[in-house]
Every structure is written in structure tokens, then in C-alpha cells.
C-alpha positions, 0 to 999 in steps of 0.5 A: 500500500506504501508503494502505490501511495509512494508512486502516486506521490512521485507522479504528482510530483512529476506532473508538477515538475512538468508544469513548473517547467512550462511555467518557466517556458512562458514566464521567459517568453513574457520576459522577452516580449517585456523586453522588446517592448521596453526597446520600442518604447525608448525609440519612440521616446527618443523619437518624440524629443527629435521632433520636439528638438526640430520644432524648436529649431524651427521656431528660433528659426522663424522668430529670427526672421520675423525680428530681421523683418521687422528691423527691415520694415523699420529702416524703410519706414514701412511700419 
């Protein structure tokens, strides 16, 4: 009776050997996926900062002209 409660027991742990292994399968998987993500996200980030870095070129650039313009407008009396 001891042998067949002993090999039950040892089938069970077995199974949840198995199981545990799976386990460990997906939760490495997930951790890659996390990771990938994780990657995707700090390109987007740096992504975002690239355009806002070029709006703001972009706005120096424009309110310099603006101010040469006006100096210009001033200088010919136009304003």
C-alpha cells in the first residue's frame, strides 16, 4: 500500500515538475516580449524629443526672421 501511495506521490510530483517547467517556458517568453517592448518604447521616446528638438529649431528659426523683418520694415519706414 506504501508503494502505490509512494508512486502516486512521485507522479504528482512529476506532473508538477512538468508544469513548473512550462511555467518557466512562458514566464521567459513574457520576459522577452517585456523586453522588446521596453526597446520600442525608448525609440519612440527618443523619437518624440527629435521632433520636439526640430520644432524648436524651427521656431528660433522663424522668430529670427520675423525680428530681421521687422528691423527691415523699420529702416524703410514701412511700419
Amino acid at each position: 500500500m506504501t508503494e502505490k501511495i509512494d508512486n502516486i506521490i512521485i507522479e504528482h510530483l512529476k506532473a508538477i515538475r512538468a508544469e513548473i517547467a512550462e511555467v518557466k517556458a512562458d514566464t521567459s517568453d513574457i520576459k522577452q516580449r517585456l523586453h522588446s517592448m521596453d526597446t520600442s518604447i525608448v525609440e519612440l521616446r527618443r523619437s518624440d524629443v527629435h521632433q520636439y528638438e526640430d520644432a524648436a529649431r524651427l521656431q528660433v528659426a522663424l522668430d529670427k526672421m520675423l525680428d530681421r523683418i521687422q528691423r527691415i520694415e523699420r529702416r524703410l519706414e514701412l511700419s
